[in-house]
N, CA, C and O atoms as a GROMACS GRO file, in nm:
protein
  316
    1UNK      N    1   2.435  -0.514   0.540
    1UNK     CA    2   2.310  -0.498   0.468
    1UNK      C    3   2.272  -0.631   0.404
    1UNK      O    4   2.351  -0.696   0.334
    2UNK      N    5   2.156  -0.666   0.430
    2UNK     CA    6   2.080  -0.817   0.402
    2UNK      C    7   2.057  -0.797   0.224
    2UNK      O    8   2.025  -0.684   0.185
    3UNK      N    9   2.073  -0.904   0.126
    3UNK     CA   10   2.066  -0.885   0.012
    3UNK      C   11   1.970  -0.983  -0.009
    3UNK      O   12   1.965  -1.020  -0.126
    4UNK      N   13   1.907  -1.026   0.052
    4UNK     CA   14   1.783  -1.094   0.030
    4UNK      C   15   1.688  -1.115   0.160
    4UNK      O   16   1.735  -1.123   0.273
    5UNK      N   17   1.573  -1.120   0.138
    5UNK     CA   18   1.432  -1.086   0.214
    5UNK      C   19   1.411  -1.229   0.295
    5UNK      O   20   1.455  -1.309   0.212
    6UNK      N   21   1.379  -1.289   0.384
    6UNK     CA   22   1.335  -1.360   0.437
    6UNK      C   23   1.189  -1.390   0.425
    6UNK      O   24   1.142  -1.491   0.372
    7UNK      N   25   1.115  -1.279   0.488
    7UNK     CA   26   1.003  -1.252   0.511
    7UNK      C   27   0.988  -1.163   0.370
    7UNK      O   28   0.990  -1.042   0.391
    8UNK      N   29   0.974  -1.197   0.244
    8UNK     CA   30   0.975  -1.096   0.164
    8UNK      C   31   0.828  -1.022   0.130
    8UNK      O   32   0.808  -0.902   0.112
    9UNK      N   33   0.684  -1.187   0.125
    9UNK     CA   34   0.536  -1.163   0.126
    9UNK      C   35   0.499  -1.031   0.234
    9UNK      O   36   0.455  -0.920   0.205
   10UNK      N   37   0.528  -1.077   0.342
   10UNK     CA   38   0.478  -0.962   0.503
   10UNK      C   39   0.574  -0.820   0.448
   10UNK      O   40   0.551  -0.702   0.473
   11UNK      N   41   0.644  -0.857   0.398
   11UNK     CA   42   0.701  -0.698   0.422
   11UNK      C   43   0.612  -0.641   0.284
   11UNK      O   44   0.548  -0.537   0.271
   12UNK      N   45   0.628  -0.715   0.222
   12UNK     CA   46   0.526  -0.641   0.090
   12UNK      C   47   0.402  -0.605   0.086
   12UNK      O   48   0.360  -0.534  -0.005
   13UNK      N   49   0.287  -0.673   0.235
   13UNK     CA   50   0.210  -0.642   0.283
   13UNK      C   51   0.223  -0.526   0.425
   13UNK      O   52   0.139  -0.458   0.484
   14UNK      N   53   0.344  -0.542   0.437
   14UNK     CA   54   0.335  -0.385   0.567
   14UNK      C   55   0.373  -0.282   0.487
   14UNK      O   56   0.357  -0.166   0.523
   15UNK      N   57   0.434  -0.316   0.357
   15UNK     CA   58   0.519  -0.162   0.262
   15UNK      C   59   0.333  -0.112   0.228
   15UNK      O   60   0.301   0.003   0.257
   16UNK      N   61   0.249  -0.188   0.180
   16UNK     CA   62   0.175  -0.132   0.124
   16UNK      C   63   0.043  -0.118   0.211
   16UNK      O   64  -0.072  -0.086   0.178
   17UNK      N   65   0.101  -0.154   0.343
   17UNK     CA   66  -0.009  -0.088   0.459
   17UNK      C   67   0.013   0.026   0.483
   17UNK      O   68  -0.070   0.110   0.515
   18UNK      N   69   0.173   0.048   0.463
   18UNK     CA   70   0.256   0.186   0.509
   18UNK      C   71   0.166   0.292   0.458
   18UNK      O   72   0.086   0.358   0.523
   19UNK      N   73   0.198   0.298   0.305
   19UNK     CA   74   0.167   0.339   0.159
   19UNK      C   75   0.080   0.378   0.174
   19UNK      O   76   0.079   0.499   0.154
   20UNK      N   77  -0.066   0.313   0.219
   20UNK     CA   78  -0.179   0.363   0.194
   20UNK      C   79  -0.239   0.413   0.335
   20UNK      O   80  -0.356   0.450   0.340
   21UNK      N   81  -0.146   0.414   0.463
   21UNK     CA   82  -0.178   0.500   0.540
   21UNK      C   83  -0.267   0.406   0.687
   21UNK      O   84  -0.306   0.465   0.788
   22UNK      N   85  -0.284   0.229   0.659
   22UNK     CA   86  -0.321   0.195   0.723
   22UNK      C   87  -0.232   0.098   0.817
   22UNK      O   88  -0.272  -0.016   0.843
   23UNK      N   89  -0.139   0.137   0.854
   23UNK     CA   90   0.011   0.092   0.904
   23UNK      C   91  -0.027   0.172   1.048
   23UNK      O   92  -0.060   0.291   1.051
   24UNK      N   93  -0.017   0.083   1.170
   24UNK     CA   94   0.007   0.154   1.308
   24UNK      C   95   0.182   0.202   1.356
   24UNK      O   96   0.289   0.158   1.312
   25UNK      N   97   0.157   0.301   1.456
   25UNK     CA   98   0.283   0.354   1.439
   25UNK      C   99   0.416   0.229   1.462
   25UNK      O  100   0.533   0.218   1.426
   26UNK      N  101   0.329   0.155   1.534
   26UNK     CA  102   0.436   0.010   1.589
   26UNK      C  103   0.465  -0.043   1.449
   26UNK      O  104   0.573  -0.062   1.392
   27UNK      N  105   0.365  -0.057   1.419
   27UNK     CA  106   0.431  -0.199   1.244
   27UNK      C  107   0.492  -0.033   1.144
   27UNK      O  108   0.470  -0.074   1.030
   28UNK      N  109   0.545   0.102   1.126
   28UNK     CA  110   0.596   0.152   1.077
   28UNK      C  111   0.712   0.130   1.144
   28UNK      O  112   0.803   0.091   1.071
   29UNK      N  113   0.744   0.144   1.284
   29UNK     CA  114   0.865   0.188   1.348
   29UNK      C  115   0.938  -0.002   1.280
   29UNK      O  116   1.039  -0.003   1.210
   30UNK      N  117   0.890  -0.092   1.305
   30UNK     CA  118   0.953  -0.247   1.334
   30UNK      C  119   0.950  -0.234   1.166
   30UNK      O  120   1.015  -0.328   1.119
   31UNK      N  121   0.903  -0.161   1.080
   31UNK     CA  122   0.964  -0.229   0.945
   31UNK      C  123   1.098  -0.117   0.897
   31UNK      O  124   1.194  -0.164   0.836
   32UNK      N  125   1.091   0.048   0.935
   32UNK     CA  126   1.126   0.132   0.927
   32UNK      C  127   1.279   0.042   0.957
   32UNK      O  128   1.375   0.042   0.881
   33UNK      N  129   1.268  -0.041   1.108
   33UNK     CA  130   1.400  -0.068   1.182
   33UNK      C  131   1.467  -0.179   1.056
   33UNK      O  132   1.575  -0.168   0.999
   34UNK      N  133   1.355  -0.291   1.037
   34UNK     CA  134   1.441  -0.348   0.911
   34UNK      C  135   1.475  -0.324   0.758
   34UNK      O  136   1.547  -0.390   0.683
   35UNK      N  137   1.396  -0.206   0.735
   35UNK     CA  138   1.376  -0.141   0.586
   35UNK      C  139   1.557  -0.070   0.604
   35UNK      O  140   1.617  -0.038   0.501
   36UNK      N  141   1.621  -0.056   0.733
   36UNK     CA  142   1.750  -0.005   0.750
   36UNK      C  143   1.868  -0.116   0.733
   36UNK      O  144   1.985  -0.080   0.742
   37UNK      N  145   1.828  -0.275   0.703
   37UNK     CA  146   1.893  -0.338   0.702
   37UNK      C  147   1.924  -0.428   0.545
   37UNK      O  148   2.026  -0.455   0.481
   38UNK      N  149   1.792  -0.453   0.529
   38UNK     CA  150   1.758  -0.480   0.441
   38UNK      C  151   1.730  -0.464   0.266
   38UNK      O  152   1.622  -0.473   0.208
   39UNK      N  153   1.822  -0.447   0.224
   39UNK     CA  154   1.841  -0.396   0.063
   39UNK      C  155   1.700  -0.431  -0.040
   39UNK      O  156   1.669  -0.348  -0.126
   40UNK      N  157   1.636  -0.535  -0.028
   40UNK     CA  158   1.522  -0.556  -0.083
   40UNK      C  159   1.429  -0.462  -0.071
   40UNK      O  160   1.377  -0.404  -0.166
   41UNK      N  161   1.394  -0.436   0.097
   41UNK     CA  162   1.296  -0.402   0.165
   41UNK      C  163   1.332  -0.282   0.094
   41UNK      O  164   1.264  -0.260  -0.006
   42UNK      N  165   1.431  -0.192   0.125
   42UNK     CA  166   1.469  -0.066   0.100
   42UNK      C  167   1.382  -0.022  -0.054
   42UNK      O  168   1.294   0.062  -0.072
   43UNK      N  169   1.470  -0.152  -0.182
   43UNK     CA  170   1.421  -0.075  -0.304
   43UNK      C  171   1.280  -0.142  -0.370
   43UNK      O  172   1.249  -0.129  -0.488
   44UNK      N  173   1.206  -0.210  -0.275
   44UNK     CA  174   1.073  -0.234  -0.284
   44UNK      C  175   0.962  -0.114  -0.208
   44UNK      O  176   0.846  -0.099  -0.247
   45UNK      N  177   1.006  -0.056  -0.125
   45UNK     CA  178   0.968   0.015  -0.063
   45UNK      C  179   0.956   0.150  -0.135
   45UNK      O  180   0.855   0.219  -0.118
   46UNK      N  181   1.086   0.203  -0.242
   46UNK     CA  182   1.085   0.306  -0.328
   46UNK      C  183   1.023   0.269  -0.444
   46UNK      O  184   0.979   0.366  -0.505
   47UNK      N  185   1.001   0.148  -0.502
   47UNK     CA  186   0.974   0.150  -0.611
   47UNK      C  187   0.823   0.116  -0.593
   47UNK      O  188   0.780   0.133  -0.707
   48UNK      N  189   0.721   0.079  -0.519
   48UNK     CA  190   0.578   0.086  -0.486
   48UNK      C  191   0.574   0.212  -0.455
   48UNK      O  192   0.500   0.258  -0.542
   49UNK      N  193   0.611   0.314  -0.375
   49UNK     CA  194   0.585   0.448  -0.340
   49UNK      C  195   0.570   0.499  -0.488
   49UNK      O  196   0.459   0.527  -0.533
   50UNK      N  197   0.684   0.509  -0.564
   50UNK     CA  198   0.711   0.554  -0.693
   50UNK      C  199   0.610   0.568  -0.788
   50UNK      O  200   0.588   0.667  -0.856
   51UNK      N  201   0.527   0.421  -0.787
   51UNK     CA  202   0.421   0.428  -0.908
   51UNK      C  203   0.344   0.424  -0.828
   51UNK      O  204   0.240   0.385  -0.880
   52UNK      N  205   0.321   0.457  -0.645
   52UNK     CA  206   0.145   0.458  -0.620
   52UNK      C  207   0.169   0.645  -0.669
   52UNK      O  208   0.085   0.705  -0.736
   53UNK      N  209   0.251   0.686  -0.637
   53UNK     CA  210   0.242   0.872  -0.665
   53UNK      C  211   0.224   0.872  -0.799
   53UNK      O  212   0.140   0.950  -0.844
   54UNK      N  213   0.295   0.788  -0.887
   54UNK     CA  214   0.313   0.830  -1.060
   54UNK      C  215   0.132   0.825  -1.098
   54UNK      O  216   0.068   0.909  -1.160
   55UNK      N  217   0.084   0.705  -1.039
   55UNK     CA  218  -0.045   0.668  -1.078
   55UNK      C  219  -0.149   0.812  -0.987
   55UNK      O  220  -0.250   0.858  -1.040
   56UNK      N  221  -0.113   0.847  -0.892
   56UNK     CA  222  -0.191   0.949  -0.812
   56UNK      C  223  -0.204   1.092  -0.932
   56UNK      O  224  -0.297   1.145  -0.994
   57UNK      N  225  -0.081   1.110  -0.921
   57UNK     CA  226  -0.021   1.236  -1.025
   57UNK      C  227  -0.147   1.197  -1.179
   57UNK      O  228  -0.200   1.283  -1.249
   58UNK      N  229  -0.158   1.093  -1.188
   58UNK     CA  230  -0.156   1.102  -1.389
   58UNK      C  231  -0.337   1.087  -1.394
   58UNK      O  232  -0.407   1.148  -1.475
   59UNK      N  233  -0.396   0.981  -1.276
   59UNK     CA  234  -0.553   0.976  -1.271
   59UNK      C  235  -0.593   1.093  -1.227
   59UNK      O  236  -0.539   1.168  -1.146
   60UNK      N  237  -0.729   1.110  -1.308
   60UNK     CA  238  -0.819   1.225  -1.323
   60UNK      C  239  -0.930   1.196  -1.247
   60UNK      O  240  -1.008   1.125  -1.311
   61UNK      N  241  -0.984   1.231  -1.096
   61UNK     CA  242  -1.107   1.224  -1.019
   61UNK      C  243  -1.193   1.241  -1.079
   61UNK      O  244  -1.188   1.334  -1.160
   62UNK      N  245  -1.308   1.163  -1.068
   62UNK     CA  246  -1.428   1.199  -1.134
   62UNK      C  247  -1.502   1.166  -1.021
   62UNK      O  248  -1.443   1.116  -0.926
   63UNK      N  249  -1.631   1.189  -1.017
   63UNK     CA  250  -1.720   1.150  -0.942
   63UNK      C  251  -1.836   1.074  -0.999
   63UNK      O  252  -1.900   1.094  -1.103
   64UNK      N  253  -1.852   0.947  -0.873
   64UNK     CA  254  -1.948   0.860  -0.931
   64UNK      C  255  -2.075   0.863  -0.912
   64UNK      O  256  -2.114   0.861  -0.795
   65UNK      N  257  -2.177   0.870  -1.024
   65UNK     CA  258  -2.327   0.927  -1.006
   65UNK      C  259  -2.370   0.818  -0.905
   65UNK      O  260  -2.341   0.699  -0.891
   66UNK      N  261  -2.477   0.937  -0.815
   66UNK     CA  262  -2.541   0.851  -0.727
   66UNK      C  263  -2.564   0.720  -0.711
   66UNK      O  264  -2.523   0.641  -0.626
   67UNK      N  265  -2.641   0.706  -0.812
   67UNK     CA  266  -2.777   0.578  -0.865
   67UNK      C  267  -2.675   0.470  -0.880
   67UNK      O  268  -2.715   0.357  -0.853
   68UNK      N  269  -2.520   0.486  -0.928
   68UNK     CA  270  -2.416   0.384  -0.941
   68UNK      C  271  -2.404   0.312  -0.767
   68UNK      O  272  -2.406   0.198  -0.723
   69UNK      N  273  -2.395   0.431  -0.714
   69UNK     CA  274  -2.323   0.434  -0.557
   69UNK      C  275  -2.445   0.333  -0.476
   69UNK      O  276  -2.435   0.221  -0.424
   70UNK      N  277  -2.548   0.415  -0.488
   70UNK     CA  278  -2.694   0.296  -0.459
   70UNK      C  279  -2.720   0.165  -0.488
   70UNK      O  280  -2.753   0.076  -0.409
   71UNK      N  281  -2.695   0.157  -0.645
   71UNK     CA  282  -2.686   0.037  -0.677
   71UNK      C  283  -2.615  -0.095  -0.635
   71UNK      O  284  -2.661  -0.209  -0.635
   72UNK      N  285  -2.470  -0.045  -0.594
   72UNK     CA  286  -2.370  -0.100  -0.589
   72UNK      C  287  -2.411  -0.142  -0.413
   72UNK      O  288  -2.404  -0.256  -0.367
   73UNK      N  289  -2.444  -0.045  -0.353
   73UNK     CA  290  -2.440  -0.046  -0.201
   73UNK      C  291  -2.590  -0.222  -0.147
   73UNK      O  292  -2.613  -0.300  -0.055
   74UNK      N  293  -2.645  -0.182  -0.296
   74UNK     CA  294  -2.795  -0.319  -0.275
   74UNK      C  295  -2.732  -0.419  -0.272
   74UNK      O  296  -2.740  -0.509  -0.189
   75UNK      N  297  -2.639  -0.408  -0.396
   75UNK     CA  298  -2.600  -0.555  -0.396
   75UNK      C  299  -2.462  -0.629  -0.361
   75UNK      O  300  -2.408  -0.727  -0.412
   76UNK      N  301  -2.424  -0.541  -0.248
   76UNK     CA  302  -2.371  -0.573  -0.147
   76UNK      C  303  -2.436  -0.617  -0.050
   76UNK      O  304  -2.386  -0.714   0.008
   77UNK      N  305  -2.552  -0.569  -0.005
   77UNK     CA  306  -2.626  -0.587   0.087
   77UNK      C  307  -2.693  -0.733   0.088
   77UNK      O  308  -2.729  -0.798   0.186
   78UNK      N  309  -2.700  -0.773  -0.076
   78UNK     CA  310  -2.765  -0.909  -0.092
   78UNK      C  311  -2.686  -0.995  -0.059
   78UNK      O  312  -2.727  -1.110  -0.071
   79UNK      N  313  -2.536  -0.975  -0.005
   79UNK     CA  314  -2.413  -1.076  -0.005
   79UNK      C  315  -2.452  -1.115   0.131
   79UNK      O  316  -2.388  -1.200   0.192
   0.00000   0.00000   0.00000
């Protein structure tokens, strides 16, 4: 078991592609294979899961009034 990360940036960007669901099955399986080797990967991997759920669990949905959603969508549009 590896006690330090090589690639530590990319894996912290595929843990949190994983995470949020925009990870293809290939870049899950090739980090899955080193998240098995790798001791970093492993408790970086639990401890981002950990507080994206703690933070899921504790925020309250609201919904954002239209006229915000419109607004926002113009001045994007001016970019």
């Amino acid at each position: 078991m590896k006690t330090s990360c090589e690639n530590h940036e990319k894996c912290m960007r595929m843990i949190q592609a994983i995470l949020d669901g925009e990870a293809t099955e290939e870049e899950k399986n090739h980090f899955r294979d080193n998240m098995d080797v790798c001791m970093p990967c492993i408790n970086e991997y639990h401890l981002v899961k950990c507080i994206k759920e703690s933070l899921c669990n504790r925020l309250e949905r609201k919904t954002c009034p239209e006229n915000l959603i419109n607004t926002i969508k113009l001045k994007l549009d001016l970019l």
